[in-house]
RODO-2510 file (C-alpha; in nm, 4 decimals, decimal comma):
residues 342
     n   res          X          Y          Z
     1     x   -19,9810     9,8951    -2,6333
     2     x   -20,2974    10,0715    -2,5720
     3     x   -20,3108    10,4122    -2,5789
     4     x   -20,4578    10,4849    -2,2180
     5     x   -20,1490    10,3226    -2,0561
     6     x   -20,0010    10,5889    -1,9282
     7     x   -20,2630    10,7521    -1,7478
     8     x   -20,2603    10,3796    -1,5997
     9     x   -19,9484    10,3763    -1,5451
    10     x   -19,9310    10,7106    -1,3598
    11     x   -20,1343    10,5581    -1,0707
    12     x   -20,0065    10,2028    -1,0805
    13     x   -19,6384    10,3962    -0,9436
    14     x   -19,8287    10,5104    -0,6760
    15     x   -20,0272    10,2268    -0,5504
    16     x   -20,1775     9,9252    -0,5666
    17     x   -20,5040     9,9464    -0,7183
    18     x   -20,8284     9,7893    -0,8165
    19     x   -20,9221     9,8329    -1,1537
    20     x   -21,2636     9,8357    -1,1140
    21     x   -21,2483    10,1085    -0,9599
    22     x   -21,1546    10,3271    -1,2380
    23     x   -21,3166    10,4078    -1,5761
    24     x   -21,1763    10,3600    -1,9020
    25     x   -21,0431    10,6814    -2,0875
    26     x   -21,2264    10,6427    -2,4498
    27     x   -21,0070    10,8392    -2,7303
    28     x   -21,1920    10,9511    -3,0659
    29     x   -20,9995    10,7954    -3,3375
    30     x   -20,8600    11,0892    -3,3905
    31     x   -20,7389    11,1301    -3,0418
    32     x   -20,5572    10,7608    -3,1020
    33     x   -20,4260    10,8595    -3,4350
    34     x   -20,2094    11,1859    -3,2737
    35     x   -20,1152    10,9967    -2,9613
    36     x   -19,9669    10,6972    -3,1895
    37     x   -19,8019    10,9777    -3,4220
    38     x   -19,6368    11,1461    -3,1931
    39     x   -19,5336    10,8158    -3,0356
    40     x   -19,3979    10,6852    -3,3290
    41     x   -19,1924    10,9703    -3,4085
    42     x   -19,0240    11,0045    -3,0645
    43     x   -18,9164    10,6168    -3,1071
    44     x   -18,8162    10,6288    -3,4292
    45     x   -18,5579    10,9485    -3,3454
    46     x   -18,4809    10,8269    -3,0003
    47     x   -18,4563    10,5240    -3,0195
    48     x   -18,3530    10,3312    -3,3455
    49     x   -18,0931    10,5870    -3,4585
    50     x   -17,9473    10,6447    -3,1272
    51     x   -17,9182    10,3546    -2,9509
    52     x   -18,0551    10,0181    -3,1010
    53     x   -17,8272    10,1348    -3,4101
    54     x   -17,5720    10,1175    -3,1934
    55     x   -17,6757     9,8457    -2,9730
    56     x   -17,8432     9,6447    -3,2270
    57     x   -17,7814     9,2857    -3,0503
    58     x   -17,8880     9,0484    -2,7527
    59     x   -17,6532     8,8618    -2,6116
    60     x   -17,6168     8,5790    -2,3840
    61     x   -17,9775     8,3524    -2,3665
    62     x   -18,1690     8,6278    -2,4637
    63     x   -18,3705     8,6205    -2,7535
    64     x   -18,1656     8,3885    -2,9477
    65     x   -17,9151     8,6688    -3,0208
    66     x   -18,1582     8,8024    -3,2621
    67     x   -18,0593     9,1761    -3,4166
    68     x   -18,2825     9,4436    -3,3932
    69     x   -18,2144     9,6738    -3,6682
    70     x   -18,2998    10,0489    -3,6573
    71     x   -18,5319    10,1898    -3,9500
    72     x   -18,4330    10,4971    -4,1539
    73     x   -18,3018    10,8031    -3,9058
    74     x   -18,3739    11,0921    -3,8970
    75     x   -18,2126    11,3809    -3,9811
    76     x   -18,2880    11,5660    -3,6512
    77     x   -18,0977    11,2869    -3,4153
    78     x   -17,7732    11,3608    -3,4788
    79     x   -17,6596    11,3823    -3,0647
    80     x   -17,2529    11,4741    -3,0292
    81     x   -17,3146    11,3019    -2,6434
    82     x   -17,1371    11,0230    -2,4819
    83     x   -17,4238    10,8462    -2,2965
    84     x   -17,4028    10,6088    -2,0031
    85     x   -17,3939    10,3153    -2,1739
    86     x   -17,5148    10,0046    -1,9948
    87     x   -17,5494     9,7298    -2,2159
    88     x   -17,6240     9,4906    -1,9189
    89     x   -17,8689     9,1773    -1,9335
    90     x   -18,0817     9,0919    -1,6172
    91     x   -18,1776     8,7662    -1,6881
    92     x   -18,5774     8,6303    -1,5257
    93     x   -18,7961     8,3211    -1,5361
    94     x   -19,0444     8,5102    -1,7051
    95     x   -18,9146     8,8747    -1,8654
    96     x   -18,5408     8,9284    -1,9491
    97     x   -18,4544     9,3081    -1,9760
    98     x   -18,1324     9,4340    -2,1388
    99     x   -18,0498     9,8047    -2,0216
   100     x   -17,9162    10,0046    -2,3342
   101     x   -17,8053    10,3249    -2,1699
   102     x   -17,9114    10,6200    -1,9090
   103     x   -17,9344    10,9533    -1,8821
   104     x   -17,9745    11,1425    -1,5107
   105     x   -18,0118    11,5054    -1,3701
   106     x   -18,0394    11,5278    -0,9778
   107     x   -18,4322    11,4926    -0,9565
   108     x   -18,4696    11,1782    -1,2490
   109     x   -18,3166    10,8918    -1,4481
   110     x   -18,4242    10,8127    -1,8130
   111     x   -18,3554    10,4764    -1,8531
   112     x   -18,3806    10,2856    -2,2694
   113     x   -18,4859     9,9841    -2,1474
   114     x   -18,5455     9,6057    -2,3781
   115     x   -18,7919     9,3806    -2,2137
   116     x   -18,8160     9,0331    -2,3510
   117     x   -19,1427     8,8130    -2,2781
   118     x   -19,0357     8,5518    -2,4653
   119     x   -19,0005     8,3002    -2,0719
   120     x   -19,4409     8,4134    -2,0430
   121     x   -19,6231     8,1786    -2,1775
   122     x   -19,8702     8,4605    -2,3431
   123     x   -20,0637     8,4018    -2,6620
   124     x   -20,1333     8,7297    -2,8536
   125     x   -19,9062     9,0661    -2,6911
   126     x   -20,2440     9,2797    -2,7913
   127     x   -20,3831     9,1438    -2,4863
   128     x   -20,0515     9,3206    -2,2586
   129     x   -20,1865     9,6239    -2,1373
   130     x   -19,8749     9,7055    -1,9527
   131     x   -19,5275     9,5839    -1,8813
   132     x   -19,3041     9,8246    -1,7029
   133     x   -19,0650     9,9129    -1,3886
   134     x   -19,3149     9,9531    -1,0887
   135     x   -19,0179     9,9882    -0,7832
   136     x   -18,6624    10,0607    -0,8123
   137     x   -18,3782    10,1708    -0,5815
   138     x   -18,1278    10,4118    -0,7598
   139     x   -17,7961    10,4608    -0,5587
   140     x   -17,5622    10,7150    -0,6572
   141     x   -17,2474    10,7186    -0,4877
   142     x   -17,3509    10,5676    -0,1465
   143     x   -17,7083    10,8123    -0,1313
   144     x   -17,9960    10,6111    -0,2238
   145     x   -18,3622    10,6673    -0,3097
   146     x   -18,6665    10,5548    -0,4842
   147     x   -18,8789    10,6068    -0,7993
   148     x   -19,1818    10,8097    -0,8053
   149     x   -19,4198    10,8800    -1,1429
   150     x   -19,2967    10,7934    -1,4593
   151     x   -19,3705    10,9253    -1,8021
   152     x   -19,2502    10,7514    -2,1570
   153     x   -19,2378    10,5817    -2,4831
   154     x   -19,2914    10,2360    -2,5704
   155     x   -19,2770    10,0070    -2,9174
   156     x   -19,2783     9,6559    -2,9846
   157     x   -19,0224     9,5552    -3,1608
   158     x   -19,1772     9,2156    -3,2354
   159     x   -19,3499     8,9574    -3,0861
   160     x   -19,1852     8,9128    -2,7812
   161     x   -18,9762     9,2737    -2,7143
   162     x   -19,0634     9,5416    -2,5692
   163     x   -18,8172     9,8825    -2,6043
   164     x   -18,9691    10,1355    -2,3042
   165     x   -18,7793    10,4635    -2,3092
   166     x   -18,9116    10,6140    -1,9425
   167     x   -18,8087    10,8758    -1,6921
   168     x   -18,8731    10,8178    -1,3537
   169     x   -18,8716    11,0748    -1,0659
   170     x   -18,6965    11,0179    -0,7744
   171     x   -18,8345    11,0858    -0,4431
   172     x   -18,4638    11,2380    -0,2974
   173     x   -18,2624    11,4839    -0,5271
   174     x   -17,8917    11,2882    -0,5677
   175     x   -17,5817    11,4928    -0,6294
   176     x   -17,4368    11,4171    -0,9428
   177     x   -17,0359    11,4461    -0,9176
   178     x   -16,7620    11,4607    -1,2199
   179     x   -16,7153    11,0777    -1,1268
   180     x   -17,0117    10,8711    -1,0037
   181     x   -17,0532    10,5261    -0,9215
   182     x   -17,4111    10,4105    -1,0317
   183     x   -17,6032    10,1158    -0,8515
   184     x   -17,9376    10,0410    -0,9919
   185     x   -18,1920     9,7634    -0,8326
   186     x   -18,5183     9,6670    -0,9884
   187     x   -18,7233     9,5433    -0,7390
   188     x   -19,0528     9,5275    -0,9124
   189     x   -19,2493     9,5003    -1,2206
   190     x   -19,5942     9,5675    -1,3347
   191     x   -19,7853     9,4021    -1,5498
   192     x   -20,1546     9,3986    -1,7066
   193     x   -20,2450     9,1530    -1,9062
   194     x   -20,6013     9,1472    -2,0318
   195     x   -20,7131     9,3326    -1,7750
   196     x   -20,5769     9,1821    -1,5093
   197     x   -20,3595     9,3199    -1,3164
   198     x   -19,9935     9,1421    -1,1113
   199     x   -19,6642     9,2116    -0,9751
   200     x   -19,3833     9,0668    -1,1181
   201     x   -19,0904     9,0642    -0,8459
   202     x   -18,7571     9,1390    -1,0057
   203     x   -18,4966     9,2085    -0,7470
   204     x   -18,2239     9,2188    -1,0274
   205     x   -17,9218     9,5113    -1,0360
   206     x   -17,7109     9,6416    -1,2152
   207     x   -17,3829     9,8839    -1,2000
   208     x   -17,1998    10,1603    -1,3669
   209     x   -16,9330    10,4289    -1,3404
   210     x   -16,9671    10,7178    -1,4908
   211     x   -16,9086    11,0963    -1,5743
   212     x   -17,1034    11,3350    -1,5171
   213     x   -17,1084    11,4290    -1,8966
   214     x   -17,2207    11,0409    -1,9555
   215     x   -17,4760    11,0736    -1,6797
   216     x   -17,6477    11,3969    -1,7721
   217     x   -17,5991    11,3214    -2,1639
   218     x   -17,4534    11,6929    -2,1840
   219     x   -17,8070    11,8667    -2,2457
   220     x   -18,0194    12,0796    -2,0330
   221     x   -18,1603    12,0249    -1,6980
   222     x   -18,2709    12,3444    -1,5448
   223     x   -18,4718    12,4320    -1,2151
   224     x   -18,6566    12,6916    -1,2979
   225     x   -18,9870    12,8192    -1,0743
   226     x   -19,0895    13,0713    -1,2713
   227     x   -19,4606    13,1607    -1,1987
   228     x   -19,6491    13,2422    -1,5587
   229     x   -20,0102    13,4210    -1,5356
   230     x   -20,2963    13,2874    -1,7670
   231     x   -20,6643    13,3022    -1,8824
   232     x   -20,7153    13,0508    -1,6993
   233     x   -20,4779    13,1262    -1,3666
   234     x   -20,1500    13,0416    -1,2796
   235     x   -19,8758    12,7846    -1,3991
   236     x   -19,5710    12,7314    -1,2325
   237     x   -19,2435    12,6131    -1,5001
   238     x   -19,0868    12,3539    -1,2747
   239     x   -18,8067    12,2118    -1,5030
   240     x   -18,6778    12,2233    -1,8447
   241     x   -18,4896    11,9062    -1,9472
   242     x   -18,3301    11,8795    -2,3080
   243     x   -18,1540    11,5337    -2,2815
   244     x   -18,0967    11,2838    -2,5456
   245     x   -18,3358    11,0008    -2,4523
   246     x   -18,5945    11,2562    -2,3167
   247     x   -18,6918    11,6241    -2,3840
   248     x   -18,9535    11,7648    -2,1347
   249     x   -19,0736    12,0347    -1,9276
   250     x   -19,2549    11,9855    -1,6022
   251     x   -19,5363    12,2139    -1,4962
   252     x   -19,7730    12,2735    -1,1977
   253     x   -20,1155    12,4493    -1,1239
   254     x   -20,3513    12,5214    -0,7909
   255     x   -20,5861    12,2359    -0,9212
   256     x   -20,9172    12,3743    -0,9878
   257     x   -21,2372    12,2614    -0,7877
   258     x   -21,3600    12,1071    -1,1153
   259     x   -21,1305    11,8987    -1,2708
   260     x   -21,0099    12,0299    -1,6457
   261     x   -20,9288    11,8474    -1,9878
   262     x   -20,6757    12,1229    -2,0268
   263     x   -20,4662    11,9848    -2,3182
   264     x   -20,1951    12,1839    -2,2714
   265     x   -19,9283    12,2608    -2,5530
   266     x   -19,6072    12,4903    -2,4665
   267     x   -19,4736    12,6378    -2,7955
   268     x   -19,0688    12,6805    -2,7060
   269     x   -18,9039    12,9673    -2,9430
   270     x   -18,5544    13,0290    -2,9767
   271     x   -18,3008    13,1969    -3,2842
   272     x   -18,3096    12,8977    -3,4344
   273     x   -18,6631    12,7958    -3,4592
   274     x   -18,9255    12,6222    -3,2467
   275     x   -19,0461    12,3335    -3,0606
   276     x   -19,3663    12,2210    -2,9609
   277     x   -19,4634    12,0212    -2,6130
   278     x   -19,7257    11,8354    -2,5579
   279     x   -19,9384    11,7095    -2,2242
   280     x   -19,8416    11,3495    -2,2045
   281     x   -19,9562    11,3429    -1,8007
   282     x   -20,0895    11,5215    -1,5320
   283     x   -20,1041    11,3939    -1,1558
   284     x   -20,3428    11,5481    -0,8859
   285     x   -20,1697    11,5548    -0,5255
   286     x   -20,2164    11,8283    -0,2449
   287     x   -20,4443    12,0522    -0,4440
   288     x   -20,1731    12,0681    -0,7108
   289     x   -20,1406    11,9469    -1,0891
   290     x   -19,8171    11,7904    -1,2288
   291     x   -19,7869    11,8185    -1,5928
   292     x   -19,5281    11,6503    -1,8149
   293     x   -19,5135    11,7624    -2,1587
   294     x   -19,3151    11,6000    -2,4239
   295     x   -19,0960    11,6814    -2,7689
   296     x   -19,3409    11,6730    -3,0440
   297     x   -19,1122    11,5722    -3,3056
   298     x   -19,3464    11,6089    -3,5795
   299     x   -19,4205    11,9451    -3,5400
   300     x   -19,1035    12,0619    -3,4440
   301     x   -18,8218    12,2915    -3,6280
   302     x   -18,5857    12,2672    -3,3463
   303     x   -18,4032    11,9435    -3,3233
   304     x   -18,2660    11,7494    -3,0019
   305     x   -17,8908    11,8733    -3,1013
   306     x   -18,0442    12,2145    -3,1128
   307     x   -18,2678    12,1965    -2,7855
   308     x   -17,9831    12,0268    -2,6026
   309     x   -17,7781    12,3593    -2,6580
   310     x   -18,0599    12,6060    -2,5621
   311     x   -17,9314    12,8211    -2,2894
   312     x   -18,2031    13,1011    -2,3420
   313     x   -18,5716    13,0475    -2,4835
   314     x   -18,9011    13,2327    -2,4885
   315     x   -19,2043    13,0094    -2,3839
   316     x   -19,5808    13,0327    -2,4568
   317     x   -19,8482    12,8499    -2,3625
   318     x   -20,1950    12,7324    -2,5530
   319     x   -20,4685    12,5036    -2,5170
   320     x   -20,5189    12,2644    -2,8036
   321     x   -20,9143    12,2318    -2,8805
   322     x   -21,0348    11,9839    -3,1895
   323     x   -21,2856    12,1717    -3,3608
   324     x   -21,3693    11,8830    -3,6194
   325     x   -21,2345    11,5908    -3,7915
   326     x   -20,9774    11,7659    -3,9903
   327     x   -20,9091    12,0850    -3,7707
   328     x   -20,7597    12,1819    -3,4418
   329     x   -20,7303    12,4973    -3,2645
   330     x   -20,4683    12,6515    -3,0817
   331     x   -20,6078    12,9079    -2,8523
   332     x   -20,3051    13,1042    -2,6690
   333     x   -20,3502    13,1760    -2,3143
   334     x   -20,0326    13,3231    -2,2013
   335     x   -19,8246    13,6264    -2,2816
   336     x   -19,4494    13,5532    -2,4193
   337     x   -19,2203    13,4695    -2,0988
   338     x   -18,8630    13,5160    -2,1608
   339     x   -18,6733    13,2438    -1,9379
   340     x   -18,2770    13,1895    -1,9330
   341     x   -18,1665    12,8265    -1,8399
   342     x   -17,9308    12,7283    -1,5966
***
């Protein structure tokens, strides 16, 4: 997948668009090199150790039964969670998608997600730009709403599978309760392929029920709205989520009148050690930037056992500049902020 997909992608959940219309984000080689890095890492803890090692085969028409095994774990993805475990096939014409397992607070769902092209009749995968959930209803016990933005991980596993690890907003809060019924429906898909761009309707479900320990995968979500000056004004921490398929923390800022490259990294510090976050997207709406930052793995002492059991943490932020080929610099821009989590 190329690596300006997601800033794609953050639009495409929005609305249909015209791709002319936009210009292509150009990465330095270095740029690439982090972004796949970082990616990799995320997948390989995420994904193969927690759940394609334990979900390692298709069933039913789907690629031939084939096994997917995970590479070597590592040592930091050791999760004492129950998930939601789906293991459901929605069988399509053209994409087959097997749903591994989900993990919800009241304002998302994280969903580990196989998508199998193998019904397209498409030559070389390079030339897929994007494959991913465009619409979706999520009903949870009786109160439904929609998706909004999404921000995630994908890997190809081979020629014709896709995993996508993504979290979706949704556009209502749902209550989660110690009991839940769980009603998914994917009404759409999107897809790019060689710069073209189509809808792929879906219209498939799926169903679970649930604890509330399975649903929220035991971590952290925590509603925070603490305001944090800076050098370069104010930034509002939004949420702090520490779950097993996805650690982030959500940000805002007054958008300035001239739009900013801010790379944004938030160093998180607790007893144990420390995590770094980094900007994977920001969204302009109402005079206000969204900013998701992800786990950087790699640069990480904390691990997502650790980070799942943080309950107070102090928080920094910095603005990551490359200075050459071989150097970056962290410039800090914020003073320590002390937060306790809900």
């Amino acid at each position: 997948m190329k690596s300006s997909e997601n800033k794609i992608y953050e639009l495409l959940n929005k609305t249909k668009i015209d791709e002319d219309n936009y210009e292509a984000v150009d990465l330095s080689e270095f740029e690439e090199e982090k972004l796949m890095q970082n990616f990799q890492q995320s997948i390989k803890s995420e994904i193969n150790s927690e759940s394609l090692a334990t979900n390692q085969t298709y069933t039913g028409d789907v690629q031939n039964n084939k096994s997917f095994n995970g590479k070597k774990q590592s040592k930091k993805t050791k999760l004492a969670v129950a998930l939601a475990k789906v293991d459901k096939i929605l069988d399509s014409e053209d994409v087959n998608i097997k749903i591994i397992d989900i993990v919800m607070d009241d304002s998302s769902i994280t969903m580990n997600t196989l998508f199998d092209i193998s019904g397209m009749a498409i030559d070389d995968t390079d030339d897929i730009e994007i494959l991913s959930i465009n619409k979706m209803k999520v009903i949870l016990n009786g109160n439904e709403t929609s998706i909004g933005v999404a921000s995630g991980k994908d890997i190809w596993l081979d020629e014709n599978v896709l995993n996508n690890i993504r979290t979706y907003s949704l556009k209502d809060k749902l209550e989660i309760k110690n009991d839940n019924n769980l009603k998914v429906i994917i009404e759409e898909l999107d897809c790019i392929i060689d710069g073209k761009y189509s809808a792929i309707e879906y219209n498939k479900e799926f169903e679970l029920n649930a604890s509330k320990e399975e649903l929220t995968g035991g971590g952290v979500q925590s509603s925070i709205d603490i305001v944090i000056p800076s050098e370069i004004g104010e930034f509002t921490i939004k949420n702090v989520v520490f779950q097993p398929l996805m650690q982030r923390i959500e940000i805002e800022k007054i958008s300035s009148e001239k739009p900013e490259d801010l790379n944004l990294v938030v160093f998180v510090k607790t007893k144990d050690g420390k995590a770094e976050f980094f900007e994977h997207s920001c969204e302009s709406s109402n005079g206000i930037d969204s900013m998701v930052l992800l786990y950087d793995d790699e640069n990480s002492d904390l691990s997502i056992e650790e980070l799942s059991e943080v309950k107070e943490l102090d928080l920094e932020l910095y603005v990551k500049n490359r200075k050459s080929e071989t150097e970056i610099e962290y410039k800090k821009i914020s003073e320590k902020q002390n937060i306790k989590l809900k």
